[in-house]
C-alpha positions in Angstrom: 112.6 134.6 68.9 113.4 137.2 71.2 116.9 138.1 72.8 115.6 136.8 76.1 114.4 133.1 75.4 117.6 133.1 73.6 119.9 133.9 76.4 117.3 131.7 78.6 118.3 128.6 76.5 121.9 129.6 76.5 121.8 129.3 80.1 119.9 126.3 80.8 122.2 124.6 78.1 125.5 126.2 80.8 124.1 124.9 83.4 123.4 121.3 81.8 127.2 120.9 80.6 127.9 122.5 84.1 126.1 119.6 85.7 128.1 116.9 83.2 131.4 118.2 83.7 130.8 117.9 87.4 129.6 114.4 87.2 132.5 113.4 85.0 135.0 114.8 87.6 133.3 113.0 90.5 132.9 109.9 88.6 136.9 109.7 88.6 136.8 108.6 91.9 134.1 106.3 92.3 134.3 104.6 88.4 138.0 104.9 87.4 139.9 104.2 90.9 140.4 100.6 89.7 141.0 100.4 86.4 143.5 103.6 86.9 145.5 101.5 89.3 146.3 98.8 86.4 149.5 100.3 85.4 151.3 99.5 88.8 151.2 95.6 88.1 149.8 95.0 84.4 154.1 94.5 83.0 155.1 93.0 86.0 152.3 90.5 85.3 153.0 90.0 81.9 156.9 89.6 82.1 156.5 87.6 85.6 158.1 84.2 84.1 156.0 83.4 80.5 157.8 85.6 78.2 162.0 85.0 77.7 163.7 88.2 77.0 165.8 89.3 74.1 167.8 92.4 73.0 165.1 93.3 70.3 161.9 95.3 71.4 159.6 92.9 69.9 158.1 91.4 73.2 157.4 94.9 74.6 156.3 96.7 71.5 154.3 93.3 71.4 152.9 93.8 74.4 152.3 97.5 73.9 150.5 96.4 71.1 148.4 94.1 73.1 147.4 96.9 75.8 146.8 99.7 73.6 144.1 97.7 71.2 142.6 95.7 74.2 141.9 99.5 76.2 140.1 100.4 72.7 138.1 97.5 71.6 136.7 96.9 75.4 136.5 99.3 77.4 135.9 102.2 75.2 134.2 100.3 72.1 131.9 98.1 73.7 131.5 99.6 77.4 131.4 103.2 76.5 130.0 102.8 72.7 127.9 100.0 73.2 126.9 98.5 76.8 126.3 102.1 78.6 123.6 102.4 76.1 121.4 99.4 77.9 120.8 101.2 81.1 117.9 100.0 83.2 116.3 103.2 84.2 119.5 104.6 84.5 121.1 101.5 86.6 123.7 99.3 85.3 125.4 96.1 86.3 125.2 92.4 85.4 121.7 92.5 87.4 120.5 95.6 85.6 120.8 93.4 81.5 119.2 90.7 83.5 116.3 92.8 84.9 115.7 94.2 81.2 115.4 90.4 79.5 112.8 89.7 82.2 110.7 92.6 81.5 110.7 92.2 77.6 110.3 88.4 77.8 108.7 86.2 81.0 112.1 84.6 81.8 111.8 85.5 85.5 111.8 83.2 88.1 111.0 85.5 90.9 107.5 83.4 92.5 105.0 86.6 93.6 105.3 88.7 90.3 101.6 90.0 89.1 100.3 91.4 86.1 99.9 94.9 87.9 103.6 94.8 88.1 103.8 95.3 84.5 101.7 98.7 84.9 104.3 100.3 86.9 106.2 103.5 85.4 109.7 102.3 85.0 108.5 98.8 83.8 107.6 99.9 80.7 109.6 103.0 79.9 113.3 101.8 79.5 115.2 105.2 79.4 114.0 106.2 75.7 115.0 102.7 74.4 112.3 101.3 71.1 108.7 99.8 72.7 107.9 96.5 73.4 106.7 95.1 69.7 105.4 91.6 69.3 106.2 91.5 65.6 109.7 91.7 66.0 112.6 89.4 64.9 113.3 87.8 67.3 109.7 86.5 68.3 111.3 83.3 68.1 114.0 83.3 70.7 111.5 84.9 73.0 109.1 82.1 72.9 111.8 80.0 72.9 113.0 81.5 76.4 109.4 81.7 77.7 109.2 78.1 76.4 111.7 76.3 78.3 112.3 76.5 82.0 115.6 74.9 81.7 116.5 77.7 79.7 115.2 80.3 82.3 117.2 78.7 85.3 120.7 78.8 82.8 119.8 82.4 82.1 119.5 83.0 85.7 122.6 81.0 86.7 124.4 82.8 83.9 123.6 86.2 86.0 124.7 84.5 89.1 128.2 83.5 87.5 128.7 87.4 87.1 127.2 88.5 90.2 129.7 85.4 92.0 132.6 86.9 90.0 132.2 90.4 91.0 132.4 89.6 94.7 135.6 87.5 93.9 137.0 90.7 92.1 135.7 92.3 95.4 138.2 90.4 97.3 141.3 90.0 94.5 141.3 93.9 93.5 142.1 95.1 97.3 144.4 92.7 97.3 146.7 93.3 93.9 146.1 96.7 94.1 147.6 97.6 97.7 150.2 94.8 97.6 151.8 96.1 93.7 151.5 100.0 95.4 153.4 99.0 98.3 156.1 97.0 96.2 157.4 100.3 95.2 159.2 99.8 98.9 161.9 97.3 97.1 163.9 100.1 95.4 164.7 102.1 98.6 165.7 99.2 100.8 167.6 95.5 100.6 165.8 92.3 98.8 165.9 90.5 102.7 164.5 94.0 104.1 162.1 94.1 101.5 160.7 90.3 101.6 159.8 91.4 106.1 157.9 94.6 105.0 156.0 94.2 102.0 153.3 91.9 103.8 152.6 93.6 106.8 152.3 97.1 105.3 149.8 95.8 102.8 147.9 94.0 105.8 147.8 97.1 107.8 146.3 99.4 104.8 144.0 96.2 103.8 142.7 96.0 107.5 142.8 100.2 107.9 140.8 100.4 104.6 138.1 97.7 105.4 137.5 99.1 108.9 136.8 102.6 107.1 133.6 101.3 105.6 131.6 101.6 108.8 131.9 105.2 108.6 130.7 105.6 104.4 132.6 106.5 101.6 130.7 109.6 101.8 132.9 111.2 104.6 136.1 110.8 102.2 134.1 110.7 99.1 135.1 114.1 98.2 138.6 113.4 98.2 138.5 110.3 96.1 138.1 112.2 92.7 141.6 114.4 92.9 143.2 111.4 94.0 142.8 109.8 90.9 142.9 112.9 89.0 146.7 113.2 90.5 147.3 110.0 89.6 146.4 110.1 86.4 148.1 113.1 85.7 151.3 111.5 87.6 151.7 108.7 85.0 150.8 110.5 82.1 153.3 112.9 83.1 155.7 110.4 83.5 154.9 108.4 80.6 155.3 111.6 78.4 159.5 112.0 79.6 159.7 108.7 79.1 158.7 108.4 75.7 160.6 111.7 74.5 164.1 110.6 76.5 163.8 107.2 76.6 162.6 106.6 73.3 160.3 108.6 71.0 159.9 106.1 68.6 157.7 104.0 70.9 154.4 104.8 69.1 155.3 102.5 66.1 154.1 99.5 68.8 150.4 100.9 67.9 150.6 99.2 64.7 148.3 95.6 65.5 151.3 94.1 63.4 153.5 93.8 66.6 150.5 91.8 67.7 151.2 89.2 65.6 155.2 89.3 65.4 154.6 88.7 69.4 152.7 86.0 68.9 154.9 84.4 66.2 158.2 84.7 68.0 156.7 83.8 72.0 154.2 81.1 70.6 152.7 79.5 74.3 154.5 81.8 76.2 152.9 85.1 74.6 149.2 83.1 74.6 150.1 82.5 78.6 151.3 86.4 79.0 147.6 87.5 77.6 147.0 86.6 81.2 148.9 89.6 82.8 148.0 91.5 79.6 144.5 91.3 80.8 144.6 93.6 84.1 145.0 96.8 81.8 141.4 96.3 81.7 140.4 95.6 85.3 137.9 98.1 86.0 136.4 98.6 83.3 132.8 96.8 84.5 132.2 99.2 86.7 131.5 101.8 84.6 128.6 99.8 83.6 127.8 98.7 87.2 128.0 102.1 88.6 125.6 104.1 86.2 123.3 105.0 88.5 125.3 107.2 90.2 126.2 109.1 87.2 124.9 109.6 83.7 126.0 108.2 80.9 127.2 111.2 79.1 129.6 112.2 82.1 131.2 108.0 82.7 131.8 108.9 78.6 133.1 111.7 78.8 135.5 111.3 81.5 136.8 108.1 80.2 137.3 109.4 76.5 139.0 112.5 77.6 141.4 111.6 80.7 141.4 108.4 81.7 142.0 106.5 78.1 144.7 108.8 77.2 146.5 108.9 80.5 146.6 104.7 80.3 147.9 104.7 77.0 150.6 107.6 77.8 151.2 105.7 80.8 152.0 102.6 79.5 153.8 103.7 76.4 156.4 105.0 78.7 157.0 101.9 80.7 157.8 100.4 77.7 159.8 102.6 76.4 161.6 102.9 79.6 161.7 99.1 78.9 163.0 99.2 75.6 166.4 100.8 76.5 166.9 98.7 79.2 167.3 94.9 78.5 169.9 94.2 80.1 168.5 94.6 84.0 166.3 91.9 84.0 164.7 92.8 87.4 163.4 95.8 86.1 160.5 93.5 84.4 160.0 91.9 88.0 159.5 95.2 89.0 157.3 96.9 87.2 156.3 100.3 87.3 158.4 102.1 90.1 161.6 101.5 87.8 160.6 103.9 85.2 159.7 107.0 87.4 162.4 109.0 88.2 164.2 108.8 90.7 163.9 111.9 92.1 160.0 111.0 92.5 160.0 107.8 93.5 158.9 108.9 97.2 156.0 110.8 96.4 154.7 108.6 93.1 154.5 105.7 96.2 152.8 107.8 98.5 150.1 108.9 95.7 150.1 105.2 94.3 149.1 103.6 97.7 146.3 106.6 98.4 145.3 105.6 94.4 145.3 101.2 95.6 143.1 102.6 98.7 140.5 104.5 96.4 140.4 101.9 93.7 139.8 99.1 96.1 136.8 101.4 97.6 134.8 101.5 94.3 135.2 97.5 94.0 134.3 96.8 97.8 131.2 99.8 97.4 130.1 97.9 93.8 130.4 94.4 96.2 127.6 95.4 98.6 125.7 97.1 96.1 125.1 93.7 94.2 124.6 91.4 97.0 122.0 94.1 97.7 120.5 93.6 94.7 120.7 89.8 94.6 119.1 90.2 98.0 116.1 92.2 96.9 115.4 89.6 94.2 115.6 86.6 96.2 119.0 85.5 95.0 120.9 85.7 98.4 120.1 85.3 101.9 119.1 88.5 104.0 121.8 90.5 105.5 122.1 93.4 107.6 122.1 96.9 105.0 123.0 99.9 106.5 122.3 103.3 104.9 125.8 105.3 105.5 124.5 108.4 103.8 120.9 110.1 103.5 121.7 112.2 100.7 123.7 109.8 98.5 122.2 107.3 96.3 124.0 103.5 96.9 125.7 104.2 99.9 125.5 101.3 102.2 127.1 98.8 104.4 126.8 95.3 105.2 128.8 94.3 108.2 129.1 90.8 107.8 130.2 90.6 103.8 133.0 93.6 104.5 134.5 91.3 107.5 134.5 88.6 105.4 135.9 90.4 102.2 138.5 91.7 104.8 139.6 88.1 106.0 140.0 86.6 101.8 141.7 89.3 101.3 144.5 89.1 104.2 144.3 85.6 103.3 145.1 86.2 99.3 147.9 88.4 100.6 150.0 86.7 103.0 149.3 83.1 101.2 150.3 84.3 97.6 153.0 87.1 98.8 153.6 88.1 95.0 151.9 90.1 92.4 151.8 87.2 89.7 149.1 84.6 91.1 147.1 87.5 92.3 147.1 88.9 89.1 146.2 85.7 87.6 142.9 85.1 90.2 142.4 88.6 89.2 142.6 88.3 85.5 140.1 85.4 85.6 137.4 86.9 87.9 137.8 90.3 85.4 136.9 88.4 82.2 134.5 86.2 82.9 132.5 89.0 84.4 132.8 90.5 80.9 131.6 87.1 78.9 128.6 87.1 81.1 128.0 90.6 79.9 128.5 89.6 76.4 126.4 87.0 76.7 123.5 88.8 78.3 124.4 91.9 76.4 123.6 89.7 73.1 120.1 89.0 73.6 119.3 92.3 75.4 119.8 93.5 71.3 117.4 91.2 70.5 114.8 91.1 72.6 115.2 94.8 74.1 116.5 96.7 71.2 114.8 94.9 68.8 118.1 94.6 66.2 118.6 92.2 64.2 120.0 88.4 65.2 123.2 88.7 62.9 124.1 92.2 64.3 123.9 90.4 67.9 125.8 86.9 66.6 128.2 89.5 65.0 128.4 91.7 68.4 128.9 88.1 70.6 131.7 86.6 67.9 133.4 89.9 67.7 133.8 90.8 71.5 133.5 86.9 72.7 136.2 86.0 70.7 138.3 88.6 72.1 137.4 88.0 75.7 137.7 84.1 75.0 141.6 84.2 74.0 141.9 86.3 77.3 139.9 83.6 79.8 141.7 80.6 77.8 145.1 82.2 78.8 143.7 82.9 82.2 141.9 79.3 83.2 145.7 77.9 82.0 146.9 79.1 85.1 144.7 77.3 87.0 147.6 76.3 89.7 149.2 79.3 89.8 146.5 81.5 91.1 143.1 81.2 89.2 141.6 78.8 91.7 140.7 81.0 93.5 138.0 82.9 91.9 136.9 79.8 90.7 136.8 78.1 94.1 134.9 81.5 95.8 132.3 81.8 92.8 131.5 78.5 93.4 131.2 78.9 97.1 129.1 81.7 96.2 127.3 80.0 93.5 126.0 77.2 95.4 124.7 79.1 98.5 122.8 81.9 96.5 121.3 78.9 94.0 120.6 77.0 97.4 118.8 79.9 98.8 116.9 80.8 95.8 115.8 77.5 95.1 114.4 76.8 98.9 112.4 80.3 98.6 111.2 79.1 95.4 109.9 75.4 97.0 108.7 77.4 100.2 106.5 80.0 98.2 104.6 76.8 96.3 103.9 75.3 99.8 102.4 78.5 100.7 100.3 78.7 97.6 99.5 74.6 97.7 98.3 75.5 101.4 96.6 78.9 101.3 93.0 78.4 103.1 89.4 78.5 100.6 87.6 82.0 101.0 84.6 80.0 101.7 86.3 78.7 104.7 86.0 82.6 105.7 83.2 83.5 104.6 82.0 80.4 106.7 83.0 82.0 109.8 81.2 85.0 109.6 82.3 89.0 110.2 83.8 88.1 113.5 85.4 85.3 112.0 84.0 83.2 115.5 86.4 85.0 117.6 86.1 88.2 120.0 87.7 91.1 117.5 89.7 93.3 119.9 90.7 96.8 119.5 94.2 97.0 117.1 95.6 96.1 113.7 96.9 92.7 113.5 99.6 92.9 110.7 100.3 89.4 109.0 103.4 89.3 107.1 103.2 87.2 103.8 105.0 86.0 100.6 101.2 85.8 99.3 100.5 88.1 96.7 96.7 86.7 96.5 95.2 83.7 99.0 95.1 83.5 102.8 97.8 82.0 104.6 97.8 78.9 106.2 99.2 80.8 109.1 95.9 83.6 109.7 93.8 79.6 109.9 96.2 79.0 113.0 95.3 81.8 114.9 91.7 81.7 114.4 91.7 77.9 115.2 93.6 78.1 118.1 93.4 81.8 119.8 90.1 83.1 121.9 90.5 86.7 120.0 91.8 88.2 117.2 92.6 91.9 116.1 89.7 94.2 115.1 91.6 95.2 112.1 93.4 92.4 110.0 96.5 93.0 107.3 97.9 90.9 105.2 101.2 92.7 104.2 103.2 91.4 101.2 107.0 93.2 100.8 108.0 91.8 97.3 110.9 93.1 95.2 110.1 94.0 91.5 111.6 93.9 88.2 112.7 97.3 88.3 115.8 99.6 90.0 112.6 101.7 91.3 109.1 102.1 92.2 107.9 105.5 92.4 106.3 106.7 95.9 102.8 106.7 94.4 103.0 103.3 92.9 104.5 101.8 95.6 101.1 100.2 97.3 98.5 98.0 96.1 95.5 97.5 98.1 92.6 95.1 98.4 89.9 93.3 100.5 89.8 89.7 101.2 86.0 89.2 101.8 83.0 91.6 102.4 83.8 95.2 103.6 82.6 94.0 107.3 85.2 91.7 107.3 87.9 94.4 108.1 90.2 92.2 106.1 92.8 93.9 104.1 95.5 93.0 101.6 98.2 95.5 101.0 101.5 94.7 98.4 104.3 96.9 99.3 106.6 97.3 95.9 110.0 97.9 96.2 112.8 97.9 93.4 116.2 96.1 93.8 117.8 98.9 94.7 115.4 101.0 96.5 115.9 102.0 100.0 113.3 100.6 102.8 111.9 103.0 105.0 112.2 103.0 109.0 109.5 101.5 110.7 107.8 104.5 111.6 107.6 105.8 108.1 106.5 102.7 106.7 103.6 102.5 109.7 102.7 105.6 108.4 102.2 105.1 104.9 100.6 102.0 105.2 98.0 102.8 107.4 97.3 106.0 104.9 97.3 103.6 102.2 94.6 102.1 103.6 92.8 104.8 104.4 92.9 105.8 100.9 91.9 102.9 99.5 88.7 102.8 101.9 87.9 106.4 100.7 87.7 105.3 96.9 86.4 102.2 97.2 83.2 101.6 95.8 82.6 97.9 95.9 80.5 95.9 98.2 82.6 93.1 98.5 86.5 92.2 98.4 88.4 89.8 95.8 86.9 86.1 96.1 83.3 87.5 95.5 81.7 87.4 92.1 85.4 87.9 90.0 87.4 85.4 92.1 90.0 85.7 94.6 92.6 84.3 93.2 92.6 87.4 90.7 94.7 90.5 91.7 93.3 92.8 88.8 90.7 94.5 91.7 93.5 95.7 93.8 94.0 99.5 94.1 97.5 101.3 93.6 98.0 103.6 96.6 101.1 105.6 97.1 102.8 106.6 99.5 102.4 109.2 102.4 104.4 111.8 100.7 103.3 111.4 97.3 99.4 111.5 98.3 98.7 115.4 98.0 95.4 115.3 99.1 95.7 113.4 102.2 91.8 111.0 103.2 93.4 111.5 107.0 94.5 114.8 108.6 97.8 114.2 110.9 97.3 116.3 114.5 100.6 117.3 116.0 100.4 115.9 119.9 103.4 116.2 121.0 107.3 116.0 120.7 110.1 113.9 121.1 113.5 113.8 120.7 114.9 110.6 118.8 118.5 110.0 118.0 118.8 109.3 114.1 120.5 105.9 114.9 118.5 103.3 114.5 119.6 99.9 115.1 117.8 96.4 115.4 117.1 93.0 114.4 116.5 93.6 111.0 117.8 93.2 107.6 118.0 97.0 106.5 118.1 99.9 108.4 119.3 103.5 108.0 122.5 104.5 110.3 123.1 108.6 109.8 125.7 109.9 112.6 124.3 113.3 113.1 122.9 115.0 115.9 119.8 114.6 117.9 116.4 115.6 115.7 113.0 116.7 116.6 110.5 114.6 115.0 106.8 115.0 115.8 104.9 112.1 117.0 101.8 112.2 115.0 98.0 110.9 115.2 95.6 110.4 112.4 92.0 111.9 112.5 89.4 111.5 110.0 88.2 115.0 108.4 85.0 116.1 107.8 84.0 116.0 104.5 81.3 115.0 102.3 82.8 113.4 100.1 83.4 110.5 102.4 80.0 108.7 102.9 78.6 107.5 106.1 79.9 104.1 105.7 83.3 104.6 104.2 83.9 107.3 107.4 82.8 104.3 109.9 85.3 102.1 108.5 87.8 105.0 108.9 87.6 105.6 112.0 87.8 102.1 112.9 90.5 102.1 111.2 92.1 105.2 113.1 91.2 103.4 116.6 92.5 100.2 115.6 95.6 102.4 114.8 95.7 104.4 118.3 95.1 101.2 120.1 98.1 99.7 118.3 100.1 96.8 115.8 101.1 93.7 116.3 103.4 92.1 114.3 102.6 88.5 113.4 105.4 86.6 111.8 106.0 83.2 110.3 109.1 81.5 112.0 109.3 78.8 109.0 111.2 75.4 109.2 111.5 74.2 106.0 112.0 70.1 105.4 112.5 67.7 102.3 109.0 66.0 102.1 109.6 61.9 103.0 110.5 60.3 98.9 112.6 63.2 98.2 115.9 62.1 96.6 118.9 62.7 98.9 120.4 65.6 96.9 117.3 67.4 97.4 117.2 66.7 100.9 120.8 67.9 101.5 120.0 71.3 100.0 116.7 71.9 102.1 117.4 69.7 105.1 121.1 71.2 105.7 121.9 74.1 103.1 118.5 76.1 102.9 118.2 75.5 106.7 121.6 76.6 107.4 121.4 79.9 105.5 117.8 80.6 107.0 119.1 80.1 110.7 121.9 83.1 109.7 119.8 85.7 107.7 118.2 88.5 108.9 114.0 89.2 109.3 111.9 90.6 106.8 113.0 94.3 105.1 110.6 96.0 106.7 110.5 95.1 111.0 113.1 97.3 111.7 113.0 98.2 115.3 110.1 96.3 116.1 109.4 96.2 119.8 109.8 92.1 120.8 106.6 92.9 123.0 104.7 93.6 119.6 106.2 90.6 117.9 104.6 87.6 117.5 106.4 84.1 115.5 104.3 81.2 115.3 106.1 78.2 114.0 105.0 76.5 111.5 106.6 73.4 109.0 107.2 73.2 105.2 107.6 69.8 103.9 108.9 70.6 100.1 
């Protein structure tokens, strides 16, 4: 090997580690803001009222103990070890293991999936993990799932539980974490003082840090990561004078002997403490849930390195700060502020509230990323998305679940007032998050990984054990605090099972009620109507069919568009479809029909495109599909309609290189990046005014294109110039007459109330109302 391949490597291998160490840095402030903000409260939890104190060091060497193996064994054996490992695509999150057990076994109970999904990209490549194998061990379980549909809906509700509990950590964490930084305020001033401050200083940064959200994390972004860096190197610093003048013998409390000796001596009230113990580990999820904006490699290497041996620094010096101070019993109401210096107290606060304000971010960010997701795959009513950044992955905004977020969270702060029942609602929220991850993570080894079912019984017994003891001492405190995530999960539960349940009943009507191709074909190629100049798009949830809507129009209306579209927006298995996957396109009847079926593919976290863009593309997706089409007829001919195996995958604008259509430059006009409208997810960029060319389509000459295919082109490219309309279903959606009365509460009130407040379909953006058109129509379910 020559000197120069060998310095080539050497560099590329630089740049690599370059590109890691970056990543690790950055994910400081996006992955660790939460769980590095534990040590302001995690004592003061524990020694709230549970634990009596003596003039031995048992309880807090216990306790040290407690902290020191629960950081090892969760977040850094089975998150960083084990869980970062089952990435979907490079996503993670509860959403992400249960995307993965759908794929490997048909547990799924979104209603339009097809079998050309399963021929997408990133549906069958999992990141490097082993292939799909039939003859594996656990066959069984997998038939078992496919099997039983009860099982399927506890799978899905299992998901949901998570999902529920990390909004409800989306509203505690703010809340603990700003109120236990600004309680640093009781050692400069008097306990009456004190009790008139605390609450409206924590409102103000709560209400200051919610209304920042509009503007994207992106702006500040770049200040997040040596925020927690100083943090971090704050209470290790502290931790380390602690330990040598406080006491240097602290390290013994390692041994998982003082474990036990806790245990033995506090009986109930050391199994009740587990509950404050518990928040060392807050946090810890979202290394998982917030892998797609890193790698793995750099989440691992900046936990392993920095933050896992700053906790444990920090914490050993609290207690042995602790340990040579029985006497002041405050100090354990306290907390952390008692064991800095004193000389530092000022600026420690100052750096702990900017570290509460960062740490809440991530949490809030990791909120409306998942109800994103649980959007996308029918799972939660449509809400308004907003794109803060066009360069960063994941950065978005939904109006109406920050507001809300905002109000719990005043709410949690001036009704509970102290840092215990937070921590407790907290606590509860945190772990059951992780059981559901356990849970999910469990069969994921078996159906995914292919291992063996005693490694994943071993895996579930091991870590569910663990995280059992924790929620048992956490659910105790069901009075004093834990209601709360119970009562919002619940709340959350119901409405998202509610919604996905009515989509579910709504999508069977519109199968039970699609109309016959031979009713078409019936009509003829102007389908008994005068065929005027345009493209009449026709949104469906049909992924094969007609709907019962197009039968309306051509019953009831004198004319009809010259071009017709049925256009299906459906969500997919998958974090994301590639550009040139993203279209499947069809023909419902003969060629003269002009009839068209296109399937637009999105991923759960993909971003929809403007309305322009997505014009654009589908048009050309079209166009491409009437360039290499060869068949006479469309699907319902000779192989069936129902079938969706003839469709043709199309991609997208920018990923078709050799272009069937030629785009003229016309003219110019200036439009102002913000775009706003009715819709359910849009892209909001503050920047200044941009030139964007306003485009038409003309057909080349080539001869390659036949005489027929370029007739239906340029019919095509009229249709286009003359025009779209946009032809919407405006459902209302009713219990048939002999349902029972449960099932018309759901449908008749819930699924109608959640309807009436979501947003449009993904894609009608800016729509002009002028080329809008609703027809209602009536689902009895």
């Amino acid at each position: 090997m020559d000197l120069e391949s060998v310095i080539h490597k050497n560099t590329i291998k630089e740049e690599s580690w370059k590109t890691v160490l970056t990543l690790a840095y950055q994910s400081l402030g996006v992955v660790y803001g939460d769980l590095s903000t534990s040590p302001l409260y995690v004592y003061k939890s524990t020694f709230a009222e549970d634990i009596q104190h003596s003039d031995t060091n048992e309880e807090i060497y216990g306790v040290l103990s407690f902290v020191f193996w629960t950081l090892t064994l969760i977040p850094l054996l089975k998150y960083v070890f084990i869980v970062l490992r089952a990435d979907d695509n490079g996503e993670g999150g509860t959403f992400a293991l249960y995307s993965l057990l759908c794929r490997h076994a048909r547990v799924s109970l979104l209603p339009n999936t097809q079998l050309a999904d399963e021929d997408l990209t990133e549906y069958t490549i999992d990141n490097g993990t082993v292939p799909i194998d039939k003859k594996n061990v656990g066959l069984g379980l997998k038939t078992l799932l496919e099997k039983h549909r009860v099982l399927q809906r506890v799978l899905l509700v299992l998901a949901l539980i998570g999902t529920c509990m990390v909004i409800g950590d989306g509203v505690l964490t703010p809340a603990i974490s700003v109120f236990s930084a600004v309680s640093g305020l009781e050692l400069s001033m008097s306990k009456e003082q004190h009790r008139y401050v605390e609450v409206p200083v924590a409102c103000v940064i709560l209400i200051f840090l919610f209304a920042l959200q509009h503007y994207g994390t992106h702006r500040v972004g770049c200040l997040f990561a040596p925020v927690v860096m100083t943090w971090l190197l704050c209470i290790s610093a502290i931790g380390v004078y602690n330990i040598f003048h406080w006491n240097p013998h602290v390290y013994q409390a390692l041994s998982p002997y003082y474990m036990f000796k806790f245990l033995k001596k506090t009986q109930k009230g050391g199994w009740m403490s587990l509950g404050g113990i518990l928040l060392c580990i807050t946090g810890s999820e979202a290394m998982y849930a917030d892998l797609g904006h890193f790698s793995q490699l750099s989440i691992k290497i900046a936990f392993t390195f920095l933050v896992y041996p700053s906790l444990i620094l920090a914490y050993m010096g609290q207690a042995a700060y602790l340990s040579r101070h029985h006497s002041l019993e405050s100090d354990y109401r306290i907390g952390f502020y008692v064991s800095v210096p004193v000389k530092l107290r000022w600026p420690v606060l100052a750096i702990a509230i900017l570290q509460a304000v960062v740490g809440s971010q991530a949490v809030i960010t990791g909120t409306f990323s998942i109800i994103k997701q649980c959007s996308a795959l029918g799972c939660f009513p449509k809400v308004k998305i907003i794109h803060t950044s066009s360069k960063m992955h994941g950065q978005i905004y939904i109006p109406e679940i920050n507001w809300s977020l905002m109000l719990l969270c005043l709410a949690i702060t001036v009704g509970f007032r102290d840092t215990k029942r937070m921590g407790n609602a907290a606590g509860l929220a945190v772990i059951t998050v992780m059981l559901v991850t356990t849970c999910l993570m469990s069969l994921v080894m078996v159906l995914c990984w292919h291992k063996s079912i005693l490694l994943a019984v071993c895996f579930i017994l091991f870590f569910g054990s663990i995280e059992a003891l924790y929620f048992s001492a956490s659910l105790i405190k069901f009075l004093e605090g834990a209601w709360v995530p119970i009562a919002l999960s619940l709340i959350f539960l119901i409405a998202m099972y509610v919604w996905h349940y009515g989509t579910i009943k709504k999508y069977e009507f519109d199968v039970q009620n699609k109309v016959p191709i031979n009713w078409l074909l019936s009509l003829g190629p102007s389908l008994g109507i005068v065929r005027v100049k345009g493209i009449g798009l026709i949104h469906t949830e049909l992924v094969s069919g007609i709907p019962a809507i197009f039968s309306h129009f051509v019953t009831n209306l004198p004319a009809f568009h010259q071009v017709v579209i049925f256009l299906c927006i459906k969500s997919v298995q998958v974090p994301h479809v590639r550009p040139q996957e993203r279209f499947l396109v069809g023909r419902v009847g003969p060629k003269e029909y002009r009839l068209y079926r296109c399937i637009a593919r999105y991923g759960y976290r993909d971003i929809h495109k403007d309305d322009m863009e997505f014009e654009k593309d589908l048009v050309c997706s079209i166009a491409e599909f009437i360039r290499s089409d060869t068949s006479e007829y469309g699907l319902g001919l000779g192989g069936g309609f129902e079938e969706d195996t003839k469709m043709t995958v199309v991609g997208t604008l920018a990923s078709n290189i050799e272009g069937v259509i030629r785009m003229s430059s016309e003219d110019y006009e200036q439009e102002d990046s913000q775009m706003e409208g009715p819709s359910s997810e849009l892209i909001e960029v503050k920047s200044p005014e941009k030139v964007r060319k306003r485009v038409r389509f003309v057909v080349p000459d080539s001869p390659q294109i036949d005489l027929d295919a370029r007739e239906e082109l340029l019919e095509l490219m009229e249709a286009k110039e003359a025009g779209m309309a946009f032809i919407l279903s405006h459902s209302y959606v009713r219990a048939k007459s002999g349902s029972s009365w449960i099932k018309q509460v759901v449908i008749n009130y819930g699924y109608d109330f959640l309807r009436r407040n979501s947003r449009g379909p993904t894609y009608a953006l800016s729509i002009p109302h002028a080329s809008t058109l609703e027809v209602g129509m009536i689902y009895h379910v």
